[in-house]
C-alpha positions in Angstrom: -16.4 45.9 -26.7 -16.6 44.5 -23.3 -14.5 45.7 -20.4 -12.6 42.6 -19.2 -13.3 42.6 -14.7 -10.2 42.8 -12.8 -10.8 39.7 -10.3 -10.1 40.7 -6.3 -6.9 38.8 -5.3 -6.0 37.8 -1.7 -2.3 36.9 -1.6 -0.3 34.8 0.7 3.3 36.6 1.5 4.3 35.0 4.5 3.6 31.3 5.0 3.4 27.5 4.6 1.9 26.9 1.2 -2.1 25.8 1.7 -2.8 21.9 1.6 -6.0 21.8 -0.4 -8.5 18.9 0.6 -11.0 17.7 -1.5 -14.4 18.3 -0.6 -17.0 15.8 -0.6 -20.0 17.4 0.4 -23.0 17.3 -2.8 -23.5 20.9 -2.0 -19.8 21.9 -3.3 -20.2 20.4 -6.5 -22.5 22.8 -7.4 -19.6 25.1 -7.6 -18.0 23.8 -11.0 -19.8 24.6 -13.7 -17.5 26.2 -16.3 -15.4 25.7 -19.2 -12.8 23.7 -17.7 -13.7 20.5 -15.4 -12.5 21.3 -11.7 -12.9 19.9 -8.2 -14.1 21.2 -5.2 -11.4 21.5 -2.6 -10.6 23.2 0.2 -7.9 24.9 2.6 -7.8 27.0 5.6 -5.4 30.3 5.5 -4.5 32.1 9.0 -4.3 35.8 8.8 -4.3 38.9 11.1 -7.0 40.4 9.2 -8.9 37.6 8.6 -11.9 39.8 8.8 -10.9 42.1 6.2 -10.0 39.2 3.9 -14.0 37.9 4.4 -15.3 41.1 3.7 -13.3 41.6 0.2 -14.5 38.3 -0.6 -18.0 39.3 0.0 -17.4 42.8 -1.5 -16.3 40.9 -4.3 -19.1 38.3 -4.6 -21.5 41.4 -4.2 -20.4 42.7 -7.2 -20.0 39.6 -9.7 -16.4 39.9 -9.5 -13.8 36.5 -9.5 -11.6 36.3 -6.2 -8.3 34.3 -6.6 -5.9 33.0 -3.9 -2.1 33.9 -5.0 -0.2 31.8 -3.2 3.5 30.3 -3.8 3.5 26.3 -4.4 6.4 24.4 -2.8 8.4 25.1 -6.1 8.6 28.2 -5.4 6.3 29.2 -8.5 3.2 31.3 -7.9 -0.7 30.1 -8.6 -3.9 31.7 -8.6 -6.7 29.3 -7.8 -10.4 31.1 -7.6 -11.9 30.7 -4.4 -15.7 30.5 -4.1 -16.8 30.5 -0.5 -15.0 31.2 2.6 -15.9 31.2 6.5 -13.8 33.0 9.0 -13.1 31.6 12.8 -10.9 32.4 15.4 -8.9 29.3 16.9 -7.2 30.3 20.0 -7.1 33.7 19.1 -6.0 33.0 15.8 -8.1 34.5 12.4 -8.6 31.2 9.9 -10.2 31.6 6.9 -11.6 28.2 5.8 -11.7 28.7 1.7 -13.4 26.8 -0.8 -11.8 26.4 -4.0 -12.6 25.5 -7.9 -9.7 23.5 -8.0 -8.6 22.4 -11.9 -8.4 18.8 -12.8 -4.5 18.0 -13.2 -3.2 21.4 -12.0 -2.0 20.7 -8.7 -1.8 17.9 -6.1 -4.3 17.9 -3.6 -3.7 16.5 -0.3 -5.2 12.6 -0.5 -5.0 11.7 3.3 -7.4 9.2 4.9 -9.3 12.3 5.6 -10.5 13.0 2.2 -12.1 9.5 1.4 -15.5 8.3 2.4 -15.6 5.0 4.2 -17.2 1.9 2.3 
C-alpha cells in the first residue's frame, strides 16, 4: 500500500482574491501533462514573508511533493489550485510572489483582458 503525499499548502487569509492570467509563453505548456486537461495561468500574491513562501515551494519541489494555493474565490467558497513555479520580487518594498498555475479547464474564470491575447 502506498502512502498517499500530503501536498504543501500556501493559503491566502487576508486579501483580494488572485486574478489568474493566462500564460502564453510555449515554455508553460510544458506544465500540463496530467489526467485532466489544464491551462497555464498565472497570478501574483503580495506577502510579508514572501521569502519563506519561495522557499516552501522549493522545499516542496525538492522533495516531489504538490504545492496548492488556498485561496477564497469571490463567492466566498475556498479553492486549491496547484502551483508549479513561482518567482519572488520586491516592488517598492513590497514581497510579490509571481505564481504559475495548472489551472483546470472550466473550473474558474480567468481574467481575459487585452493583456492575455496575442496580437494578429
Amino acid at each position: 500500500m502506498s502512502a498517499t503525499i500530503e501536498p504543501e499548502l500556501i493559503t491566502i487569509i487576508e486579501g483580494p482574491t488572485p486574478e489568474f492570467h493566462l500564460v502564453a509563453d510555449p515554455w508553460a505548456f510544458s506544465i500540463l501533462e496530467g489526467a485532466s486537461p489544464f491551462l497555464p495561468a498565472a497570478c501574483q500574491v503580495r506577502s510579508f514573508k514572501g521569502d519563506q513562501l519561495l522557499e516552501r515551494c522549493q522545499r516542496a519541489w525538492s522533495t516531489q511533493r504538490p504545492i496548492l494555493l488556498d485561496y477564497r474565490q469571490l463567492d466566498g467558497l475556498r479553492r486549491k489550485i496547484e502551483i508549479v513555479g513561482a518567482r519572488l520580487e520586491k516592488i517598492e518594498g513590497i514581497d510579490v510572489l509571481n505564481l504559475w498555475v495548472r489551472h483546470p479547464v472550466g473550473a474558474m474564470r480567468l481574467n481575459l483582458g487585452r493583456d492575455d491575447i496575442e496580437p494578429a
